[in-house]
Each structure stands twice: as structure tokens, then as C-alpha cells.
C-alpha positions as CSV (number, residue, x, y, z in Angstrom):
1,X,-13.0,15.0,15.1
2,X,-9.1,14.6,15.1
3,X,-6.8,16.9,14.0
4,X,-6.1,16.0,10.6
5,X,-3.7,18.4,9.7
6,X,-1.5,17.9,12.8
7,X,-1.9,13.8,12.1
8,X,-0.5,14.3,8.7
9,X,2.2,16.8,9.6
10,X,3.6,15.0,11.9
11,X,3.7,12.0,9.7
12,X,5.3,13.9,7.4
13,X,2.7,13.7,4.6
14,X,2.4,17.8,4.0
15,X,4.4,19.5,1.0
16,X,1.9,22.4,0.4
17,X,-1.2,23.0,1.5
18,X,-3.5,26.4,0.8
19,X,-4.4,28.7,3.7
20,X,-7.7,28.3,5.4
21,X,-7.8,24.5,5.1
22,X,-6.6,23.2,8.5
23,X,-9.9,26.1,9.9
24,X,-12.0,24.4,7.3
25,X,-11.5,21.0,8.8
26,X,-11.7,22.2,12.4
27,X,-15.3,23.7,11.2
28,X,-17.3,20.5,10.5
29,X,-17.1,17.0,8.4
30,X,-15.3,18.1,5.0
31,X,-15.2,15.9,1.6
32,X,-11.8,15.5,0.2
33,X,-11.0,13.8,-3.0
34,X,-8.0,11.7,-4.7
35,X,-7.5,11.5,-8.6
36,X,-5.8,8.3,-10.0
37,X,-5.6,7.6,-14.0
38,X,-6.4,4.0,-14.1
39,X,-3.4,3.6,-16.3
40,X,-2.9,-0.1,-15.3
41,X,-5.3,-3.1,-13.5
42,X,-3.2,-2.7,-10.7
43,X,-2.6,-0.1,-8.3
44,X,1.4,0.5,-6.9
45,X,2.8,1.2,-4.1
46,X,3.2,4.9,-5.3
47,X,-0.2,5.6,-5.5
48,X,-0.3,4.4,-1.6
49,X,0.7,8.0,-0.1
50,X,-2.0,9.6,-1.7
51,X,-4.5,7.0,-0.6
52,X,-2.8,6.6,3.1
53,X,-3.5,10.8,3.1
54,X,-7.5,9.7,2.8
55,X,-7.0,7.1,5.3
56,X,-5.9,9.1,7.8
57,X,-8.8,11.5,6.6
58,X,-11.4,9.1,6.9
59,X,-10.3,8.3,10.2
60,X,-10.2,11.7,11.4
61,X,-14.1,11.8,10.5
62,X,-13.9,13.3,7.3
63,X,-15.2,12.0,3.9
64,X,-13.1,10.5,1.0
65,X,-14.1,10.4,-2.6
66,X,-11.6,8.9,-4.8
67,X,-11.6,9.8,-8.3
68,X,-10.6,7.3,-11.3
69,X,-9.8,9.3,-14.2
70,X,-11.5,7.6,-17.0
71,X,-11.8,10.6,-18.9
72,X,-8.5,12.3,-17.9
73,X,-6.8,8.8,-18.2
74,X,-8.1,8.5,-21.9
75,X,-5.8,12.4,-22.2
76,X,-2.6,11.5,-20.2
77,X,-1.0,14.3,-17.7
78,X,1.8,16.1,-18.2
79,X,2.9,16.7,-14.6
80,X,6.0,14.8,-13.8
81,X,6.7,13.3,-17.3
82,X,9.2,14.4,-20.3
83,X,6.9,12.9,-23.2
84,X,3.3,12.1,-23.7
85,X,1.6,8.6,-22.8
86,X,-0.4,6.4,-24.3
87,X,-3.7,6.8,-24.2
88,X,-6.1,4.2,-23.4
89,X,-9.6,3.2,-24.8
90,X,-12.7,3.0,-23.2
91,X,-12.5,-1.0,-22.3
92,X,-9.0,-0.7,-20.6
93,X,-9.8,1.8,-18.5
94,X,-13.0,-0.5,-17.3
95,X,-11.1,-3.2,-16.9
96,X,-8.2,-1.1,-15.1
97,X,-11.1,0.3,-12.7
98,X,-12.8,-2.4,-11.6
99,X,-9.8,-3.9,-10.5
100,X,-8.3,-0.9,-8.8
101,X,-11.6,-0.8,-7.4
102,X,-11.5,-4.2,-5.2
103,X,-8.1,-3.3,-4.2
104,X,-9.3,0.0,-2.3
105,X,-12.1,-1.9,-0.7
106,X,-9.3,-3.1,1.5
107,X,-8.3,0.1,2.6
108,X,-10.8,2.7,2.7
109,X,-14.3,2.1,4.4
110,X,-17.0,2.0,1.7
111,X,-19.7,0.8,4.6
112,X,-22.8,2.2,3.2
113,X,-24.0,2.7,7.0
114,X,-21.0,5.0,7.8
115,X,-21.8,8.7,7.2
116,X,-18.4,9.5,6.0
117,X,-18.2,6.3,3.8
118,X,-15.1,6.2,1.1
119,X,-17.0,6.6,-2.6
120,X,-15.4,5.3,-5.8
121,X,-16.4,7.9,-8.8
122,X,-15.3,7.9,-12.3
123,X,-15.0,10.8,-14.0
124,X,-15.9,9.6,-17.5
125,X,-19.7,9.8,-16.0
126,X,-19.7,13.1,-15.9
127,X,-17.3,14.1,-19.2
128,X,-19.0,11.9,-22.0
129,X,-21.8,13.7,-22.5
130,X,-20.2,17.4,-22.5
131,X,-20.0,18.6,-25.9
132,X,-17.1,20.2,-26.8
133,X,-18.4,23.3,-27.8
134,X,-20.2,23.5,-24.7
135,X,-17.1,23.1,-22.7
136,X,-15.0,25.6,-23.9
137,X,-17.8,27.8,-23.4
138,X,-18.8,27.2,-20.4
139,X,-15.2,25.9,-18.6
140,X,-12.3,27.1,-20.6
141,X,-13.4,31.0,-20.4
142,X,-12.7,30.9,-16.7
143,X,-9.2,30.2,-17.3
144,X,-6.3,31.9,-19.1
145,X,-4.2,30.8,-21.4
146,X,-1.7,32.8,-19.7
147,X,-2.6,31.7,-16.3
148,X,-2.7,27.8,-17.4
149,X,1.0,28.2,-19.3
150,X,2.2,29.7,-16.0
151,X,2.0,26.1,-14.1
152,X,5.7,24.5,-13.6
153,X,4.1,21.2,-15.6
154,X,3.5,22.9,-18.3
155,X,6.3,25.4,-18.3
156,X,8.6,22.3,-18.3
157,X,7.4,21.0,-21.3
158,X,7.5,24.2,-23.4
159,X,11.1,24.8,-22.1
160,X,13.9,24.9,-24.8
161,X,15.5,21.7,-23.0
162,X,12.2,19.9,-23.9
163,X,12.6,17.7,-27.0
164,X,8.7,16.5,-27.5
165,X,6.9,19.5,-26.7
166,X,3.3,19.7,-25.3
167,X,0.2,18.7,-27.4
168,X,-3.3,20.6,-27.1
169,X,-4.7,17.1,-25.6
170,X,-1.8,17.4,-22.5
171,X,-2.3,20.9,-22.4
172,X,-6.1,20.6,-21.7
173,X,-5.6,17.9,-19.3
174,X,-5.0,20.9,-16.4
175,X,-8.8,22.0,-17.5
176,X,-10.4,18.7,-17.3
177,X,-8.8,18.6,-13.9
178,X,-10.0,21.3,-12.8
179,X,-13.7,21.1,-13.9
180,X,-13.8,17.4,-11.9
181,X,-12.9,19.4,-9.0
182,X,-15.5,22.7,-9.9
183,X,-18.3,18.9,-10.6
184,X,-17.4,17.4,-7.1
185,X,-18.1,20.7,-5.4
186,X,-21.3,21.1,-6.7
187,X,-22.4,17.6,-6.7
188,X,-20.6,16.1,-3.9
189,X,-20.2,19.5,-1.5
190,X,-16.2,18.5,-2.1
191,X,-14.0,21.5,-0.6
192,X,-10.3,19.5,-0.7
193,X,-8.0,18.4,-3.4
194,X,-4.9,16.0,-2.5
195,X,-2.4,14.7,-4.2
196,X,1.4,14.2,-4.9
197,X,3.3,17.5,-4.8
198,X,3.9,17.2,-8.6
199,X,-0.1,17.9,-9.0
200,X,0.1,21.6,-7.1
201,X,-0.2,23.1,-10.4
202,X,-3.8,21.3,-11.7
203,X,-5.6,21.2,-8.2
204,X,-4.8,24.8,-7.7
205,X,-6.4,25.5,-10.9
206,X,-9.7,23.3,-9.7
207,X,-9.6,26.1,-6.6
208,X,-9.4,28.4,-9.2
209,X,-12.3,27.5,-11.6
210,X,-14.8,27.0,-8.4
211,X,-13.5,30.6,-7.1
212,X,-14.5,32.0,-10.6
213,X,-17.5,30.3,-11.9
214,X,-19.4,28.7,-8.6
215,X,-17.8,31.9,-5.9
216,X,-16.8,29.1,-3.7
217,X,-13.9,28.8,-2.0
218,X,-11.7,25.0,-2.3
219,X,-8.5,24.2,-0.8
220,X,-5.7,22.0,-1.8
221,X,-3.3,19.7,0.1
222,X,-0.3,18.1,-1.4
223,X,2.0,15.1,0.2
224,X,5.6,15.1,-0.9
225,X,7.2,12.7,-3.9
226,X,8.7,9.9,-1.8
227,X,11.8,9.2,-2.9
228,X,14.8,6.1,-1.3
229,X,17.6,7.6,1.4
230,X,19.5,7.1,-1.4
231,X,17.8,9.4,-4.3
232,X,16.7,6.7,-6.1
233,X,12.9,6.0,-6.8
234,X,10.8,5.1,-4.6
235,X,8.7,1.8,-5.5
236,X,10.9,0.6,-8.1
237,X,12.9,-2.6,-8.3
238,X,15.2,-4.1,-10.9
239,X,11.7,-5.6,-11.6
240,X,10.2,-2.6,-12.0
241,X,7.3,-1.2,-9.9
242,X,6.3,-2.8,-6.9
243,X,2.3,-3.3,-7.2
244,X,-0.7,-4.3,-4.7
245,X,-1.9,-7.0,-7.0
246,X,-0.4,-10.5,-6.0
247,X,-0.3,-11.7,-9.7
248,X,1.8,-8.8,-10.2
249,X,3.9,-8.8,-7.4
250,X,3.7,-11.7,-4.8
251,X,2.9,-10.9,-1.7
252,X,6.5,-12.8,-1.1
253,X,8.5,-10.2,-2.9
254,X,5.8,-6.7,-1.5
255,X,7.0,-8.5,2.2
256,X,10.7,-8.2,0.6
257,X,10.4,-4.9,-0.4
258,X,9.8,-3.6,3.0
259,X,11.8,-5.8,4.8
260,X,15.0,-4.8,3.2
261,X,14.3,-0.7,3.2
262,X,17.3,1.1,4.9
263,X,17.3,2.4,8.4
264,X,16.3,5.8,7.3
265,X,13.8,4.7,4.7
266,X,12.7,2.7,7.1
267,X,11.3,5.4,9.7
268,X,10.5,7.6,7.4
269,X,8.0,4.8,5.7
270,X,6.4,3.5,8.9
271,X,5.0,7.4,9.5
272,X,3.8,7.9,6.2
273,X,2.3,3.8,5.2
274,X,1.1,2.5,8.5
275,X,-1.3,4.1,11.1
276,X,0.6,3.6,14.2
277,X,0.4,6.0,16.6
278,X,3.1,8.6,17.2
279,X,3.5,7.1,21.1
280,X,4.6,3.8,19.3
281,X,6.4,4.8,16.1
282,X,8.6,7.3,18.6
283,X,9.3,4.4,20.5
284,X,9.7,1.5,18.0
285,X,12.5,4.4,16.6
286,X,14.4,4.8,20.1
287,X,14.6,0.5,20.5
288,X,15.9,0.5,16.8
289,X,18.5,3.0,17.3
290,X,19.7,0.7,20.2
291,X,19.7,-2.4,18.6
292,X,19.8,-1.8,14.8
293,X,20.8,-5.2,13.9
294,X,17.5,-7.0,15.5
295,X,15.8,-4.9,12.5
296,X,12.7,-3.9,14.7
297,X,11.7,-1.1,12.5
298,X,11.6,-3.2,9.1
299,X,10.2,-5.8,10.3
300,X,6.8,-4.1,11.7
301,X,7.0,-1.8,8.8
302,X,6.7,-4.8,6.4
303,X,4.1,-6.8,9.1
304,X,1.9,-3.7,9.0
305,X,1.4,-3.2,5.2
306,X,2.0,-6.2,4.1
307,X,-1.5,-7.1,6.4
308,X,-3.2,-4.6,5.2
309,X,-2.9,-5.0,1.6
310,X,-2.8,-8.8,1.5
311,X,-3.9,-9.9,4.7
312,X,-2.7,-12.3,8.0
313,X,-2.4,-15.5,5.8
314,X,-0.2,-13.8,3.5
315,X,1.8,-11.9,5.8
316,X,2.7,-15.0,7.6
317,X,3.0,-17.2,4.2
318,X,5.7,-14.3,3.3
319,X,7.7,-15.1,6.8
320,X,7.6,-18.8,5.9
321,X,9.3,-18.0,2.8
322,X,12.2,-15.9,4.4
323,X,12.7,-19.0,7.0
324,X,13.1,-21.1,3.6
325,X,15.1,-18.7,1.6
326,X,17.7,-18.2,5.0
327,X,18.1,-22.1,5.5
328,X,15.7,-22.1,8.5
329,X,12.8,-23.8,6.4
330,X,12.0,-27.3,5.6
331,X,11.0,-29.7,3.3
332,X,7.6,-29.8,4.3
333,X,7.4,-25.7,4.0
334,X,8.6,-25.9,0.2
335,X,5.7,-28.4,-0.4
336,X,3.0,-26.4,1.1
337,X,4.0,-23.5,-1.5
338,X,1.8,-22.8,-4.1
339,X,3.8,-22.7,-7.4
340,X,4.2,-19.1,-8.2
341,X,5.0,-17.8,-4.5
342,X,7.8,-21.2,-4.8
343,X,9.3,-19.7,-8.0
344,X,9.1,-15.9,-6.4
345,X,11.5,-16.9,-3.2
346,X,14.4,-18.3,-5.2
347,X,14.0,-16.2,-8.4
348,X,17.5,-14.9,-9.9
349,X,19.2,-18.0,-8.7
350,X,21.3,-20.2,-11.2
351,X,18.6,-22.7,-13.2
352,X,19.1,-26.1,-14.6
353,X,17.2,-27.5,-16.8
354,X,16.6,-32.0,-17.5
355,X,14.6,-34.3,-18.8
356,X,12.9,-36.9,-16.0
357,X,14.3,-39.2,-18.4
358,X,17.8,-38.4,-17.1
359,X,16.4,-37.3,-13.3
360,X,15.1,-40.5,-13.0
361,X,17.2,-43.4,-11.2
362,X,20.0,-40.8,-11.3
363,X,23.5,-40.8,-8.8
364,X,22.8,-37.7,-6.9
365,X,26.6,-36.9,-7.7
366,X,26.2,-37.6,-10.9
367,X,23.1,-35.1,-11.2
368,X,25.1,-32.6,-9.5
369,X,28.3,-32.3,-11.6
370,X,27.5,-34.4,-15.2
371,X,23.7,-34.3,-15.9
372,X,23.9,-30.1,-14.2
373,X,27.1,-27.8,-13.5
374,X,26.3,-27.2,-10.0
375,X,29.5,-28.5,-8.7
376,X,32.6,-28.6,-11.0
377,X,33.7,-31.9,-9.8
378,X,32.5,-34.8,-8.3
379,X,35.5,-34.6,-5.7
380,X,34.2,-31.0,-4.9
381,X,30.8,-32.5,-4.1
382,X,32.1,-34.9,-2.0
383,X,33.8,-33.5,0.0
384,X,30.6,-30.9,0.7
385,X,28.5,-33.6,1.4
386,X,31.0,-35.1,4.3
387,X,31.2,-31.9,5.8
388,X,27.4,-31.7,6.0
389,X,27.1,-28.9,3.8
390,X,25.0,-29.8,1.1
391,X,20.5,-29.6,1.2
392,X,18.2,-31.1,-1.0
393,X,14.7,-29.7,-0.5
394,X,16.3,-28.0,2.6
395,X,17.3,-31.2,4.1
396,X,21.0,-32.1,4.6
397,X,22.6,-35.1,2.1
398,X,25.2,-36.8,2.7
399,X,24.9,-39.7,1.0
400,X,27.1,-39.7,-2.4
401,X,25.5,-43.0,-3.5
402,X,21.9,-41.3,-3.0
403,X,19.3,-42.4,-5.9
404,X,16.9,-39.5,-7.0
405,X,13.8,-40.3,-7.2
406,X,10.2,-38.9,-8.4
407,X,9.3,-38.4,-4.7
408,X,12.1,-35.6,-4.2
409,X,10.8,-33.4,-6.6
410,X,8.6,-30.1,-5.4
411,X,5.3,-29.8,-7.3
412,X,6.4,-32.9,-9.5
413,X,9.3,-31.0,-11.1
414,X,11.9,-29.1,-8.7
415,X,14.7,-30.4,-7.4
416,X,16.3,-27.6,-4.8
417,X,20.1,-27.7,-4.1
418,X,21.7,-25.4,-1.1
419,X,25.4,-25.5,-1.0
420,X,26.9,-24.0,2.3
421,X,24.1,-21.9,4.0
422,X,22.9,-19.4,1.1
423,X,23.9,-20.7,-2.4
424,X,20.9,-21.9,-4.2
425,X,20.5,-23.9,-7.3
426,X,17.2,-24.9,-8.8
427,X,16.9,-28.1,-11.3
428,X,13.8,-28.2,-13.3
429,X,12.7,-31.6,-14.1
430,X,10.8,-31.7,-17.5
């Protein structure tokens, strides 16, 4: 087996990590698990570390189990946030899962003929029928009041800086935690715990319980928070998360993200989200250094993840849609755009809004300064059509008597407008 440890490292992927665990690994095939409250139907790319860390795992012959928190979800953890969340019911949280499920399919290796095969568990199977009285019983006695309060997540929240507090239901979330951990080691043999550095506090406490109540030793690994060169969040736009489904995010804009991380993002990411080997990250690094401007890190960054989340087609449908969006596409490319990955590439650009009535039979001038305010004048648009300088559908116009007609229009309504090289307008025939 592979050194997993040293794989990780290297990758930088290791914040804390309990002594004993890298012997553990070295001794023989070891089950590790990953906890994710299926809070939405959709996966983001924040949740990725966490899941590349049981990649690499699998890879290195180990077993994965990943955990959706159907119970913990319905309780909401306090690690990381300044006020409670909403809880979900019971029907969200199956929804949310089964999509979350298909998602990981593409990722981990859930090959029933593969000894260390990923496994998808839910922890709501093994919750709903614990009484309560039963639980506190035969769970919370192992653990402290004293020794729970003492976590940094919980601490933060009972500060005097904390306006909301923390309720019982948050406070018990670190128990419920840990008794998934204390069920996968006696169920599952599960020895490892990983997750974002922000969950040190709750998978410790899973060591904890299995110490106490099964005398079993468990170890935990933590990856760090990823956060931008530039302090900022990692996996948020102006548009808010960036997420793996494609009717959430386009695989379009997830291509964009990538593309456009800084230099140092840049080869910090293709270590932590790709599995490229260390010969060829290293040397991918020393060709970018050289030539910065040819981009070489970005662009297999964004080829790399972009494939594995969404595949070859979309990969390359996402590099059409740069050619378009830089002036290098043509008409025929904007036709063979399926509506939503159309509206994707040229979102924030200035909209205009007619009726066919007044499309139709229309003076492109006319169109251009009267019926729309994409040139101010008509002598403006004139004189940017002799020069060559003005597209329609991505080819170049310079007819000032041109006729609009229904066969310009993209899917039957769009009417794209480049002025100069990048300066995009969009009329919307309705």
C-alpha cells in the first residue's frame, strides 16, 4: 500500500492529525470515514477537500465510508458558524442525499467487486430508533459536560462576544458525532475520522467515546480550511457558492472558476483537487514560473476537475465557450449551445429587450441605436461597422443597410452584438 500520510502531506492536505495514525495505516487496510450534512441537493466545491482526502485514501488501498448526516443534519453543527441553522425534515434530507449520492459515484469507487469499495451510509439508520432515554444513558455518561464545553466550537459560542448563544440541540450535536464514529467502529471496524480543521473538536471526541466505552483506540486526521491568496473564501463567487451540480452551476462557469484562480491559488489547488503526481505538479510549477502568461497551471487545474466532476464533453463544451466569449468562436458554436450554458457565457452583460414585432424587417442601424441603446448614435455605429469592428452572432457586419431577419436569431430569440473585441450586448427577441 502507498504511503498515505506522506501522499497527503506533501499535498498539503494535513492540519492535525492524532499520533499513531500514519503506524496504523502502514499496519494493514484501514476504514476511514467522512461526515457531510446533506444541507443542500448539491454538493460544493468546499466539501471537495474532504472527499479528495478519501480519494487519495482509496487509492492508497484503504477503505472510504462516507457519512451523510441525516440525523446530525436534522440538529445543525456549531463548528465554524456564529448562529444556529435551519433544520431540515426528514424528506429534504432524502432528497438532498440521493442527489449528493450520484454525484460521489463519480468520484469515489463504489465497485462492489473491489475490496476496499467507497460505501454511502446515512446516519439516520442507525439514530431513529435510539430512545432518548436510552442514549443519554448509554452515550452521554461517557462524556463530560466539562470536557464537551472545553471544545473551541463550543467555547466560541458561549463567549461574551457571542450574540445568539448555544442551544441544547447544537450543543448535543458534538455527542451525536461522536456516537456515529463509536457505531462505525463497531459495525464497520472504522479506526479514522477526517474532516475540515474546523471539526478537530467533534472527531476527537468520537476517539474519545470509543476509548471510553468500546477500549479501542481511533485516530483523527484533519485537512486545513482552504481559503483564496487573497483571504477571501474559498468557493464563493459574487454568485455565491460554486456547486458540482450543473443546474446549479454550469459546468461553463465551474471551468471559469478554475481557470481564472491566481498564480498562487493556482498551485496550491492543483496539489490538493487533482491527483497528479508530484514528478508532474513539480514540473508543471517550474514551466509556469517561466512563462506565467501561457497560464499552464490554470489551465490543467481547470481541465483536470472540471473532467472529473463533469466529464470530457463538458470539459471541452466549457473551452468552446471561452473561444466564444474571447471573439475566437463562431456563429455555428453559439448555435450548437444548449440554452442555459448560452445564457451562462455572456451573463452580466448589458440586456435588451423587443418585441419580434419591432426585430422583424428591422435596419440593423436602426436596431442598434433607436429600437436598443447599444450605440448612442447612428454616426457612432457607422463608423464601427467601416472599421470592421462590429459582430453579429460572432460574425463581422458591415453592412449599415443590413435587414434583420428571423434567421439571425440564436435559439429563435437572441440577437448577439460584439463591439470592438470584448464588449458584448445581448437583444432578446420576445
Amino acid at each position: 500500500m502507498n504511503n498515505y500520510i506522506e501522499e497527503i502531506k506533501w499535498r498539503g492536505m494535513v492540519h492535525d492529525m492524532m499520533p499513531g495514525t500514519e503506524e496504523q495505516l502502514q499496519k494493514e487496510m484501514t476504514t476511514a470515514y467522512v461526515g457531510i450534512d446533506p444541507t443542500a441537493d448539491s454538493l460544493h466545491i468546499g466539501h471537495l477537500v474532504s472527499i479528495m482526502m478519501l480519494k487519495h485514501f482509496q487509492i492508497a488501498g484503504h477503505k472510504p465510508l462516507l457519512i451523510l448526516g441525516g440525523a446530525t443534519g436534522m440538529v445543525g453543527d456549531p463548528s465554524g458558524k456564529s448562529k444556529e441553522r435551519n433544520l431540515l425534515d426528514e424528506e429534504t434530507i432524502n432528497h438532498n442525499q440521493n442527489a449528493i449520492k450520484k454525484q460521489l459515484e463519480g468520484i469515489l469507487d463504489f465497485n462492489q467487486e473491489v475490496e476496499n469499495k467507497a460505501e454511502l451510509l446515512n446516519n439516520y439508520d442507525w439514530t431513529k430508533n435510539y430512545g432518548f432515554l436510552d442514549f443519554i444513558r448509554e452515550i452521554g455518561k461517557h462524556l463530560t459536560v466539562n470536557y464537551m464545553m472545553a471544545k473551541d466550537s463550543v467555547k466560541s459560542r458561549m463567549s461574551a462576544e457571542s450574540k445568539t448563544g448555544l442551544s441544547f440541540t447544537e450543543f448535543s450535536y458534538q455527542l451525536l458525532q461522536a456516537y456515529d464514529f463509536l457505531h462505525l467502529y463497531e459495525k464497520y471496524n472504522c479506526k479514522i475520522q477526517m474532516g475540515g480543521s474546523d471539526q478537530w473538536g467533534n472527531i476527537t471526541s468520537g476517539t474519545e467515546l470509543i476509548r471510553r466505552k468500546a477500549q479501542g483506540t481511533a485516530f483523527a486526521v484533519t485537512c486545513p480550511l482552504i481559503k483564496k491568496a487573497d483571504g477571501t473564501k474559498f468557493g464563493k463567487t459574487e454568485q455565491g457558492n460554486v456547486w458540482l451540480a450543473p443546474n446549479l452551476t454550469s459546468p461553463y462557469e465551474f471551468y471559469q472558476f478554475w481557470i481564472n484562480t491566481s498564480d498562487e491559488d493556482a498551485e496550491k489547488y492543483i496539489k490538493i483537487f487533482t491527483l497528479l503526481p508530484k514528478d508532474e505538479i513539480f514540473e508543471l510549477v517550474e514551466n509556469h514560473k517561466k512563462e506565467p502568461h501561457r497560464r499552464l497551471l490554470q489551465q490543467k487545474l481547470s481541465e483536470e476537475i472540471t473532467v472529473m466532476i463533469h466529464g470530457r464533453e463538458e470539459y471541452d463544451g466549457a473551452i468552446e465557450s471561452s473561444k466564444i466569449l474571447f471573439g475566437k468562436g463562431t456563429k455555428e458554436m453559439l448555435t450548437k449551445l444548449n440554452e442555459k450554458t448560452f445564457l451562462s457565457i455572456f451573463k452580466g452583460i448589458p440586456i435588451f429587450q423587443i418585441s419580434k414585432n419591432d426585430y422583424l424587417n428591422s435596419n440593423l442601424v436602426d436596431l442598434l441605436v433607436e429600437k436598443t441603446k447599444v450605440f448612442s448614435s447612428k454616426g457612432e455605429c457607422r463608423r464601427l461597422m467601416k472599421d470592421n469592428g462590429l459582430s453579429v452572432n460572432q460574425e463581422k457586419n458591415n453592412k449599415a443597410d443590413y435587414i434583420c431577419s428571423e434567421t439571425d436569431l440564436i435559439n429563435n430569440k437572441y440577437f448577439l452584438i460584439r463591439k470592438g473585441k470584448k464588449k458584448y450586448f445581448l437583444i432578446i427577441i420576445k
